[in-house]
C-alpha positions in Angstrom: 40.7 91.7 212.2 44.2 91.6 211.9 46.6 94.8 211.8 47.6 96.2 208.2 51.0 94.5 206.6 53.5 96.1 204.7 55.8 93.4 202.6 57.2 96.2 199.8 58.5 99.8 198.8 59.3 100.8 195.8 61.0 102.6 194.3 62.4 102.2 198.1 64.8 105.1 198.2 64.4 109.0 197.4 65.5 112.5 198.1 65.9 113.7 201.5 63.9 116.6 200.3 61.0 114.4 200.0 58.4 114.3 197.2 59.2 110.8 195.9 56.0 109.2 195.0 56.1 105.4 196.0 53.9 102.1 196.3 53.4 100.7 199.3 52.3 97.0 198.4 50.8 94.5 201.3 47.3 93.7 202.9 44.8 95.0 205.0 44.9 98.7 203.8 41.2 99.2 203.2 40.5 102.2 205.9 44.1 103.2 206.8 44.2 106.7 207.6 47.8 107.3 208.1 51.1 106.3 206.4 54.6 107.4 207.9 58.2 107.2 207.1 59.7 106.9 210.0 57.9 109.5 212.5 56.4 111.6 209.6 53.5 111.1 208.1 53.3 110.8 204.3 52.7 114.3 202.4 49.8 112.6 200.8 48.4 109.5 200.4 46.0 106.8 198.2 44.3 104.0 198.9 44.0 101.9 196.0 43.3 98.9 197.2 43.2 96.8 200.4 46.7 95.7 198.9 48.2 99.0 197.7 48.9 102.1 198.9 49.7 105.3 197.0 52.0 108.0 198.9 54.4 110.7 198.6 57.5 110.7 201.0 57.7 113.2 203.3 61.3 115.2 203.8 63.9 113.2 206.2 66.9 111.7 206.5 68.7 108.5 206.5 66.6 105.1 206.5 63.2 104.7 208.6 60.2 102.3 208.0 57.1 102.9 206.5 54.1 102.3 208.4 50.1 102.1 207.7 47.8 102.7 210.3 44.2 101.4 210.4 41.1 101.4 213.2 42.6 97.5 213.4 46.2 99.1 214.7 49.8 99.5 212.9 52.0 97.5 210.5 55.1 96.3 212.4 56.9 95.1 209.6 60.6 96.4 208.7 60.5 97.6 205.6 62.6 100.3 204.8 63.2 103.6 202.8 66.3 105.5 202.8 66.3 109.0 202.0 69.5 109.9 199.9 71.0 112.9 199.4 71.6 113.3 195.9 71.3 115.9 193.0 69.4 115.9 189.7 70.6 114.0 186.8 71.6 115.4 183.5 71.6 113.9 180.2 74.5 115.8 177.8 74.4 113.3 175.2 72.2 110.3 173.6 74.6 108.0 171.6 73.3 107.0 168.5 71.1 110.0 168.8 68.6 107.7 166.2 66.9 104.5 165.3 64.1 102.0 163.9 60.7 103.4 165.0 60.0 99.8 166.4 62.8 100.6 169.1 64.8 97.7 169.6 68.1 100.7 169.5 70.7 99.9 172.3 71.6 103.7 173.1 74.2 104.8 175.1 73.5 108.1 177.9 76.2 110.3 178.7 75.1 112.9 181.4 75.7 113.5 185.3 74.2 111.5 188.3 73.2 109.1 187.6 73.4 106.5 190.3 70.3 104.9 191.8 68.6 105.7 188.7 65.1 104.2 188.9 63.8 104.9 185.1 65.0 105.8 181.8 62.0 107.3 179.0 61.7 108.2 176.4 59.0 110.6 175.5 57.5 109.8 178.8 57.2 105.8 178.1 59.4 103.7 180.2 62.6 102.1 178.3 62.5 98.3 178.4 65.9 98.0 180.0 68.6 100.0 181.2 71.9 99.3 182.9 73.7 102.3 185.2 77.0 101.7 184.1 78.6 104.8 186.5 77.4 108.1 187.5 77.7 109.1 184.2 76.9 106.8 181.5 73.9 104.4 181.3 73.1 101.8 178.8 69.6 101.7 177.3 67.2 100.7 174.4 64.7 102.6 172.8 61.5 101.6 173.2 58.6 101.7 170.3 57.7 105.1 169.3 56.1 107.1 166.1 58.7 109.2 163.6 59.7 112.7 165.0 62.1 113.7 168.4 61.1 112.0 171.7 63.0 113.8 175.0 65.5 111.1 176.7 65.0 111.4 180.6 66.4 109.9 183.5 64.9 109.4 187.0 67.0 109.4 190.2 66.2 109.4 194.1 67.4 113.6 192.7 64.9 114.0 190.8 64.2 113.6 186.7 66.7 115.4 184.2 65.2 117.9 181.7 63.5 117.0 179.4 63.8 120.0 177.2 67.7 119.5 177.5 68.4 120.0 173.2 71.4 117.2 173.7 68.9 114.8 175.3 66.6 113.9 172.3 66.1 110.5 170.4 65.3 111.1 167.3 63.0 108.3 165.6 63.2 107.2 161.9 60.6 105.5 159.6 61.8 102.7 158.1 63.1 103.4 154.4 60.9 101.2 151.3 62.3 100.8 147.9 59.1 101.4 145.4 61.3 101.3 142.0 64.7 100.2 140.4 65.4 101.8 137.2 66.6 100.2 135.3 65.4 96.9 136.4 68.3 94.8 134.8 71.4 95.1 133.8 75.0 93.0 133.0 77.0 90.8 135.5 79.7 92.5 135.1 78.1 95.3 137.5 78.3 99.0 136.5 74.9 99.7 135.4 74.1 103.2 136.9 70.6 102.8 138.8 67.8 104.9 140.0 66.0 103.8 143.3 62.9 105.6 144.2 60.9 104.9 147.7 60.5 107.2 150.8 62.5 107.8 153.9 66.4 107.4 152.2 67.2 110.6 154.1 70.5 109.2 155.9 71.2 106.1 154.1 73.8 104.3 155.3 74.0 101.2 153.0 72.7 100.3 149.4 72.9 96.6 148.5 72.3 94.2 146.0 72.0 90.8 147.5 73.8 91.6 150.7 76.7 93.0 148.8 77.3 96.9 149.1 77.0 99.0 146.4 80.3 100.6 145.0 79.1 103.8 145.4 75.5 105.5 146.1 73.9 109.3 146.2 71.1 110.1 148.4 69.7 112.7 146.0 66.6 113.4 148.1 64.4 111.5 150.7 63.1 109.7 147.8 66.0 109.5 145.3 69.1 107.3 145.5 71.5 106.6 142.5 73.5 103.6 142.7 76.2 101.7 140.7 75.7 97.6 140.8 78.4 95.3 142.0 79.1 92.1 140.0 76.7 89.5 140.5 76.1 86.0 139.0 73.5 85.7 136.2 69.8 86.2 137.9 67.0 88.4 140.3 69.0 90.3 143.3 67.4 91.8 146.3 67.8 95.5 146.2 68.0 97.5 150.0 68.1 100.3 151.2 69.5 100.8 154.8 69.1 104.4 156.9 69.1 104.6 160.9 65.2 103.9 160.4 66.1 100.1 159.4 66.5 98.5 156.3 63.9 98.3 153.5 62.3 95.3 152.2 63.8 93.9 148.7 62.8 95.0 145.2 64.3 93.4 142.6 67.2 93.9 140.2 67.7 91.5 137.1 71.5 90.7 136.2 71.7 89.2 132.6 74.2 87.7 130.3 76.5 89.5 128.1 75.3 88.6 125.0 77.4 86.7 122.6 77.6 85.9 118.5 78.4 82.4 117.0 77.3 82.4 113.5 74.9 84.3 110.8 73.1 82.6 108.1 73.5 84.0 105.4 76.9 85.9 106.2 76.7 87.9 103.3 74.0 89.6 100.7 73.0 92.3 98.3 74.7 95.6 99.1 71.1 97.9 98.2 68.7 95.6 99.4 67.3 93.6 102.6 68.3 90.1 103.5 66.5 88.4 106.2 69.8 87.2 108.3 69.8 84.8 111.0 71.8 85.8 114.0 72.7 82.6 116.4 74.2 83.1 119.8 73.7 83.2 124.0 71.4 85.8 126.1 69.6 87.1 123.1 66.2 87.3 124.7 66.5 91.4 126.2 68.0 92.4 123.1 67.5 96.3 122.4 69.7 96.5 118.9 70.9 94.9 116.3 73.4 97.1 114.4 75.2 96.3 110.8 78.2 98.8 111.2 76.5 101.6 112.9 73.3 101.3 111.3 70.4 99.9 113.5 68.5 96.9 111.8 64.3 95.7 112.3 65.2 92.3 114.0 62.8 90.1 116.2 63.8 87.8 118.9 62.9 83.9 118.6 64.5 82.9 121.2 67.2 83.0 124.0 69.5 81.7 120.9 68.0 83.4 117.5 67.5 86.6 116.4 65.5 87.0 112.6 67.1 90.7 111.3 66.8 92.3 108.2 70.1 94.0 106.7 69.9 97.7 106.2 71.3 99.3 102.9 74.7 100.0 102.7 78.1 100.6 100.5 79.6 96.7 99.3 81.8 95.7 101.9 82.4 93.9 105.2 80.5 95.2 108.1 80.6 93.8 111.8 77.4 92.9 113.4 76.4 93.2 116.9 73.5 92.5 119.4 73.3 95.2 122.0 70.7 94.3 125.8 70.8 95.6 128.8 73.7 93.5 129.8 76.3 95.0 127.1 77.0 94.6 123.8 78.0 91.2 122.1 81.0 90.2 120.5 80.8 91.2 116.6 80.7 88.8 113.7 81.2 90.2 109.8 78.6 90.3 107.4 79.5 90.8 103.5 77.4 93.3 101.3 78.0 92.3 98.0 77.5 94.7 95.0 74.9 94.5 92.8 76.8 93.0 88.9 77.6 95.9 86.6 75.3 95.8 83.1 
């Protein structure tokens, strides 16, 4: 049988202090009983496989070759490793410091030494890329991870920054859900004060009501937000919520109509009694009131177009008549209470 053969290293640099644990890949491995850098042998070492070796770098200097001996001889291969003298990184600062717990967050490291970094985790689970911009700033993204702090670190031929480092923390947030919009409709116009209940609004960023912003929002608690609408055409608007966890999926605000007046049949009757009144008109259908004056009426709805009312009791005279819904108040039309005849 042919002598063992090494094709790869990696990671295939490390401290000159040694103690860089590295896979040696290639074939013919099964019985090897020594691995060297160089002249050294290998503090330790694994056989995993008859193609992989496990092994921790001895101390040494500049670059030497790593070897595997078996009964069937040595690997002459070149393939080297070079010991660098470097020091341990440092992360002073994670920038945005939070994100989406589906990761996805391109994150920005601040810190110290960074060069020939070899890994970047969070929490202990390997980010899915990561650029070394200079000795002191990598680029990153965050990688999936549950809601709560996970420790940033970052892995160098010096060794692996601390994790308990308070400045070096990633702090994952759930993704915020909208359960309730109260109240549920209101005019075009915009301006209706709304309550938004859900979970997870704690640092809300954005309210918005079919893609447009809010004119102004309070995050009252991590399940509270009040809101003003913006003007919106006459229909259903998605309502979201956005915080560092993500943005919500859409409930649903309904923007009506201002309602309007045109005519009322009759336009005028008995001053101490009832008269069923006729009230035609636009975006009657949410209507909430029906006032003679100031005085509320019994009314039904018929229709988008008719209200049936009943005129309350009051003094002879001309009073204005209005329709009130959730999108305003209507225009008002006069109605005439006549006086009953003298005896």
């Amino acid at each position: 049988m042919p002598p063992p053969v090494v094709s790869a290293v990696s990671p295939n640099q490390g401290s000159t202090s040694g103690g860089t644990v590295v896979t040696v890949t290639g074939v013919g491995f099964t019985g090897a009983f020594l691995v060297r850098f160089g002249t050294k042998p290998a503090a330790s070492f694994t056989v995993n496989s008859d193609t992989q070796i496990t092994a921790v770098t001895p101390s040494g200097t500049g670059t030497v070759n790593v070897i595997v001996t078996s009964d069937q001889g040595s690997s002459t291969q070149q393939v080297p490793f070079t010991y660098v003298s470097a020091s341990q990184p440092t992360v002073t600062s994670v920038s945005p410091s939070q994100g989406p717990t589906v990761g996805g967050t391109a994150v920005t490291l601040t810190g110290t030494n960074f060069t020939g970094a070899t890994a970047v985790r969070f929490d202990g689970v390997n980010a899915p890329s990561f650029t070394v911009n200079s000795a002191t700033q990598i680029t990153t993204v965050t990688p999936a991870h549950p809601a709560g702090a996970a420790p940033v670190t970052v892995t160098t031929p010096g060794g692996t920054s601390n994790p308990a480092d308070p400045n070096a923390y990633f702090f994952y947030v759930a993704t915020p859900t909208v359960s309730t919009v109260t109240p549920g409709s209101g005019t075009t116009a915009g301006g209706t004060a709304v309550t938004l209940t859900g979970t997870n609004f704690t640092g809300a960023t954005a309210v918005r009501f079919d893609g447009v912003n809010a004119p102004s929002f309070t995050v009252n608690s991590a399940t509270q937000i009040t809101t003003v609408t913006p003007a919106h055409p006459a229909g259903a608007a998605s309502v979201t919520v956005t915080t560092p966890g993500g943005t919500s999926s859409p409930s649903t605000f309904i923007y009506l109509s201002q309602p309007t007046l045109t005519s009322l049949a009759p336009a005028q009757g008995p001053a101490g009694s009832g008269t069923v009144v006729t009230l035609s008109g636009t975006n009657l259908t949410t209507a909430t009131a029906v006032r003679f004056g100031t005085t509320l009426a019994q009314f039904v709805v018929v229709s988008p177009t008719r209200i049936e009312a009943v005129s309350p009791p009051g003094t002879a005279g001309s009073v204005t008549v209005t329709v009130t819904t959730p999108a305003g108040t209507s225009n008002g039309l006069p109605y005439n209470r006549v006086a009953a005849p003298g005896i």
